[in-house]
KOLNULUM-110865 format. One record per residue (C-alpha): chain; x, y, z; residue number from 1. Coordinates in steps of 0.25 Angstrom, whole numbers. Example, Ala and Ser with C-alpha at 12.3 -4.5 7.8 and 13.67 -1.06 7.14 Angstrom:
{'A'; {49; -18; 31}; 1}
{'A'; {55; -4; 29}; 2}
END
This chain:
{'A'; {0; 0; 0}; 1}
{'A'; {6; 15; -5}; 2}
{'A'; {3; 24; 5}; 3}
{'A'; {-4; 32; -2}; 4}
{'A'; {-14; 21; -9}; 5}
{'A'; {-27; 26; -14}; 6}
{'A'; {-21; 39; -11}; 7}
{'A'; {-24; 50; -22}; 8}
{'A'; {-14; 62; -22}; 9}
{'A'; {-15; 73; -32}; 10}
{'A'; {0; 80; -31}; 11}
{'A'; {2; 94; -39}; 12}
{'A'; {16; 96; -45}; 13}
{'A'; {16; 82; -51}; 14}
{'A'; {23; 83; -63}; 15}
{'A'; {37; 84; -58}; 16}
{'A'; {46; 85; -44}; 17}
{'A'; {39; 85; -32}; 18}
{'A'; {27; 83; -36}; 19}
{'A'; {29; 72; -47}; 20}
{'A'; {37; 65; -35}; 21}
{'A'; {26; 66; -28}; 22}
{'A'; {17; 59; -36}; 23}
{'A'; {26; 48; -39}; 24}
{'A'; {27; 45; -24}; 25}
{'A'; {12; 47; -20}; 26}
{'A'; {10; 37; -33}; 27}
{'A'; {19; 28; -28}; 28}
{'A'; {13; 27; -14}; 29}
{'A'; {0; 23; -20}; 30}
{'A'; {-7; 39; -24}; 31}
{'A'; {-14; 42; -36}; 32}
{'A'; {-9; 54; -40}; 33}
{'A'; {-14; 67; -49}; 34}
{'A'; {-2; 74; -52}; 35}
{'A'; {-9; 87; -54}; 36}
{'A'; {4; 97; -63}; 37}
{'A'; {6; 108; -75}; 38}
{'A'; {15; 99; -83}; 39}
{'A'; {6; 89; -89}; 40}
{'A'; {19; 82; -96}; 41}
{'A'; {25; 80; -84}; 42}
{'A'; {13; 77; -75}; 43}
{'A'; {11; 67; -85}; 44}
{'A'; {26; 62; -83}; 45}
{'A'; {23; 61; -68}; 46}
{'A'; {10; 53; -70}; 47}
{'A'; {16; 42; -80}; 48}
{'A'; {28; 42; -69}; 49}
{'A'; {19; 39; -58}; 50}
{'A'; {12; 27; -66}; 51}
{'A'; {24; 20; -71}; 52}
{'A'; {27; 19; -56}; 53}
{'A'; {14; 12; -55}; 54}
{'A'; {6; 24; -48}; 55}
{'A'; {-6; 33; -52}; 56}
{'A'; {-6; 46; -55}; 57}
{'A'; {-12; 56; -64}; 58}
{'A'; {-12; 70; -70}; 59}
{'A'; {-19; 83; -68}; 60}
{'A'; {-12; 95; -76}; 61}
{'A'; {-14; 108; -70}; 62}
{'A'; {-8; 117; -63}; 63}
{'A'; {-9; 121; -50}; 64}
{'A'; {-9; 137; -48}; 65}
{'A'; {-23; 134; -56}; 66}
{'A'; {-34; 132; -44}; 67}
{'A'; {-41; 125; -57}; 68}
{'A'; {-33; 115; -60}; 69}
{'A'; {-31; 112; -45}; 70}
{'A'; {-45; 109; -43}; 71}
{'A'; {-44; 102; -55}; 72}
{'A'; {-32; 92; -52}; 73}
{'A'; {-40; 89; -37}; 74}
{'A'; {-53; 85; -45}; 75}
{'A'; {-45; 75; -55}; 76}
{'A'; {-39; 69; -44}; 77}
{'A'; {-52; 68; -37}; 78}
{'A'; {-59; 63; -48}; 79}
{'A'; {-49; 53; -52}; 80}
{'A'; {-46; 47; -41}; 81}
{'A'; {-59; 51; -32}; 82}
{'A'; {-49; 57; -21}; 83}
{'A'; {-37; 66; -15}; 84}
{'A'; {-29; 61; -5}; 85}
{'A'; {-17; 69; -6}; 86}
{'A'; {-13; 83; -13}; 87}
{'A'; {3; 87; -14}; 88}
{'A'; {4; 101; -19}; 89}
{'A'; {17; 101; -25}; 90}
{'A'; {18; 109; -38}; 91}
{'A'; {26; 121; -38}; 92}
{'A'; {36; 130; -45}; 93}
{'A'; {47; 139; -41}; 94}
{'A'; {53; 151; -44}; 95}
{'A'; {64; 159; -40}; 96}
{'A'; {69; 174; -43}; 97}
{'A'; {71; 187; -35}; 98}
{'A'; {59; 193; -29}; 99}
{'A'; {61; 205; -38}; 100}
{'A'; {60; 196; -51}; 101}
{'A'; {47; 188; -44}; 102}
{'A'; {36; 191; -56}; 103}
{'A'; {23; 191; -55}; 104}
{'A'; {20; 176; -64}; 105}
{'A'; {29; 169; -55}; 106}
{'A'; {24; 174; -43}; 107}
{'A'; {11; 169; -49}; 108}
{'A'; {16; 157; -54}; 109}
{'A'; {22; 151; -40}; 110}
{'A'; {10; 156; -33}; 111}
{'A'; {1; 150; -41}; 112}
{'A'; {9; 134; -42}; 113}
{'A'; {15; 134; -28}; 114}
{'A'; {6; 139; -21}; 115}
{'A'; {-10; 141; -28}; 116}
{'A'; {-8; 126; -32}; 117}
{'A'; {-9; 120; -16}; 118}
{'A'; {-21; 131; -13}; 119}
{'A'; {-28; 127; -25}; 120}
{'A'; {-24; 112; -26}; 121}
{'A'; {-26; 111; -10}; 122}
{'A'; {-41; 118; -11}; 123}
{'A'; {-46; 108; -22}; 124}
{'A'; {-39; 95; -15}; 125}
{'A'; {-43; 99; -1}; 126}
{'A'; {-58; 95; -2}; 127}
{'A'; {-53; 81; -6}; 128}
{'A'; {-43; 79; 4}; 129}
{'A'; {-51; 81; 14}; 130}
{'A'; {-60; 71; 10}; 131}
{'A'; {-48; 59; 9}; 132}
{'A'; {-40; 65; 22}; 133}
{'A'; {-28; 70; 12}; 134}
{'A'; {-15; 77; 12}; 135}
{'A'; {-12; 90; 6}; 136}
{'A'; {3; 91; 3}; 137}
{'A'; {9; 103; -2}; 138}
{'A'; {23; 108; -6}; 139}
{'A'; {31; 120; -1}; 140}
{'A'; {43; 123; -2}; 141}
{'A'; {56; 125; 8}; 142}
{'A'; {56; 139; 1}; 143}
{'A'; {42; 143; 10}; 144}
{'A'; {51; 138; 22}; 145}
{'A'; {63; 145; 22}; 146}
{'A'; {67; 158; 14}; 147}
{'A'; {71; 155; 0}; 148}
{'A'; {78; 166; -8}; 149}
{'A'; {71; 169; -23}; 150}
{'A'; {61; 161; -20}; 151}
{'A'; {51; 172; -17}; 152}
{'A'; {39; 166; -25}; 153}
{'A'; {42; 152; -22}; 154}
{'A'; {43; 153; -8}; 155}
{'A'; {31; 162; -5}; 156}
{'A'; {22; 152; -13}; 157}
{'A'; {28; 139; -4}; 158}
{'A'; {26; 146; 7}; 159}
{'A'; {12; 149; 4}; 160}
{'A'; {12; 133; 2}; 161}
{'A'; {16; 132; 16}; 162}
{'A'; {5; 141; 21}; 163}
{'A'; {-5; 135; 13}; 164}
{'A'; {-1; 121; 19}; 165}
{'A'; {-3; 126; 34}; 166}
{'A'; {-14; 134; 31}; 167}
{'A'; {-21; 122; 24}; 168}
{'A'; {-17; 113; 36}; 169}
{'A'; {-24; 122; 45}; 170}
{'A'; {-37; 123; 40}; 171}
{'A'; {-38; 107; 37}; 172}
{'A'; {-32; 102; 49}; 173}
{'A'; {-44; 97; 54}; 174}
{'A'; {-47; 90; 42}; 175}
{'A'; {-41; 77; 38}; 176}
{'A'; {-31; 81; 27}; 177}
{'A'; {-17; 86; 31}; 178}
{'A'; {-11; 96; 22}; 179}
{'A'; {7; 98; 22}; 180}
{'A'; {17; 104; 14}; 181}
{'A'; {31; 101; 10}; 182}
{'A'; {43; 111; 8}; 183}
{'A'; {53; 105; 1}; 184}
{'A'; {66; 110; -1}; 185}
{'A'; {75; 109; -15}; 186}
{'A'; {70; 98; -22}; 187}
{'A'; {75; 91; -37}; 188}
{'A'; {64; 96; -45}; 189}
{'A'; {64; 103; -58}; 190}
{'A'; {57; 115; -50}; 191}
{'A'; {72; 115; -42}; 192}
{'A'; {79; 114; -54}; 193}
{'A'; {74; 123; -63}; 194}
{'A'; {76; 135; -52}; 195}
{'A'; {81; 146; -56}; 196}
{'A'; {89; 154; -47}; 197}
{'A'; {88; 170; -48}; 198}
{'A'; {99; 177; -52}; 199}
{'A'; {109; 182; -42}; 200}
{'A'; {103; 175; -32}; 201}
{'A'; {110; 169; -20}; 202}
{'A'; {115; 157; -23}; 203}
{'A'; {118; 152; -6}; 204}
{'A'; {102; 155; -5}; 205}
{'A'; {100; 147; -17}; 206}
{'A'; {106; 136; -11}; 207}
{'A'; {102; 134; 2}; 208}
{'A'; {88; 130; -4}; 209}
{'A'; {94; 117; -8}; 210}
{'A'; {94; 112; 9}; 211}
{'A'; {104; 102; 15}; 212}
{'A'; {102; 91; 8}; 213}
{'A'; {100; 94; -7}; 214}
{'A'; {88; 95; -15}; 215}
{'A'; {78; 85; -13}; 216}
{'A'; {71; 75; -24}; 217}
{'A'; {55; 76; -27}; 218}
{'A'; {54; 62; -21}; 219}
{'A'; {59; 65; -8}; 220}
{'A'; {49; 78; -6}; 221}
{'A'; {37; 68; -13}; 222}
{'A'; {42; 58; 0}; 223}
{'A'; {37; 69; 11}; 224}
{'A'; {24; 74; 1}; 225}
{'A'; {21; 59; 3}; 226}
{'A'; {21; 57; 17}; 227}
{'A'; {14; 69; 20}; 228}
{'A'; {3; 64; 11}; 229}
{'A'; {5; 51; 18}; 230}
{'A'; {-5; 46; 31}; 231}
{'A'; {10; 46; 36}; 232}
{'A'; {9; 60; 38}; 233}
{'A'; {-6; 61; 44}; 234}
{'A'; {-2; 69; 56}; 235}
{'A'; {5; 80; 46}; 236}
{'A'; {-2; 91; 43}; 237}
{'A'; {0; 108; 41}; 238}
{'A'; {15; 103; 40}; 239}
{'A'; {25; 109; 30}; 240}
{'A'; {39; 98; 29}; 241}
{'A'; {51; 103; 23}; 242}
{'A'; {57; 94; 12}; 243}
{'A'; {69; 103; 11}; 244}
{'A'; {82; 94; 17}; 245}
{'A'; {85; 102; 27}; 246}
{'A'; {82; 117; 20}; 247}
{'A'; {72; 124; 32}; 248}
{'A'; {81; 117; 43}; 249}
{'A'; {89; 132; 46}; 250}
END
């Protein structure tokens, strides 16, 4: 028996990095999965991954800033598979410049992605996990923990995620769903890699990001999302866990 057996997770993100190692485990464990992403090519990647490994998952294209298409990817998954145990808000994007270069689009864009996709994700799924006692995990980051230098936008939006969490705990906590975030440090994703650092920027504060014990791999922060979707973790709840190696120690 997988532990997460008849289990249905709906995990946003899930074309690549965190999210599509996160759909690989929860499939693995025994989930049916909707992986609910922009990139439909890669969604699609993700989806014929997850089968050939012997799990079910399926697709939802959409994106996430839309309050639409949120709905939308929690009434497929209902539909399909007549429940919603678990929601793992992970989608996301980055940026990174001065604040005096911050433009008005990409203050939109992360808004709208990191943060306006777990308000409108959580308002449609909330109604259904309340029904099957589910979990709500969202990410943050380490950048909403600690100060991170040229990450004005990035940081606000994850912190916002960490409020949203508590705030979401609170008003549910006499209810039988528990709601946790994540804030993960460096990981080896192509959102890592494709950062580009401002010009002239401070290289020492660049690289104290990375935390003691390098960057981690998606499977390793999929691992900590699992458990805390996991009966494992029914006494968590309104709680944020760094995944970050060490980075908000001091």
């Amino acid at each position: 028996m997988g532990r997460f057996d008849s289990k249905v997770a709906l995990v946003t993100g899930a074309a690549s990095g965190i999210g599509r190692a996160t759909a690989l485990l929860l499939a693995q464990r025994g989930a049916s999965v909707v992986g609910f992403d922009i990139d439909a090519s890669a969604l699609a990647d993700a989806v014929g991954e997850v089968q050939a490994d012997g799990g079910t998952m399926t697709a939802v294209v959409g994106d996430v800033s839309s309050r639409v298409d949120c709905h939308t990817a929690v009434a497929e998954t209902v539909d399909g598979y007549g429940r919603l145990d678990l929601l793992a808000n992970i989608a996301g994007v980055a940026s990174s410049q001065h604040l005096t270069d911050l433009g008005q689009d990409d203050w939109d864009h992360l808004v709208g992605v990191n943060l306006s996709g777990v308000v409108w994700c959580a308002q449609a799924a909330i109604p259904h996990l309340l029904e099957t006692s589910g979990s709500m995990v969202n990410v943050a980051s380490s950048a909403a923990m600690i100060g991170q230098a040229y990450t004005v936008a990035y940081s606000a939006t994850k912190g916002g995620v960490v409020a949203l969490t508590r705030s979401l705990a609170m008003e549910y906590a006499r209810t039988g769903i528990r709601i946790n975030a994540i804030s993960p440090g460096s990981v080896d994703t192509s959102l890592t890699r494709d950062y580009q650092i401002p010009d002239e920027a401070d290289m020492k504060l660049v690289q104290r990001y990375i935390g003691f014990r390098g960057m981690a791999g998606p499977s390793e922060v999929a691992e900590v999302i699992a458990f805390l979707a996991s009966d494992n973790a029914s006494r968590i709840h309104g709680t944020v866990i760094p995944v970050d190696g060490g980075l908000t120690t001091g």
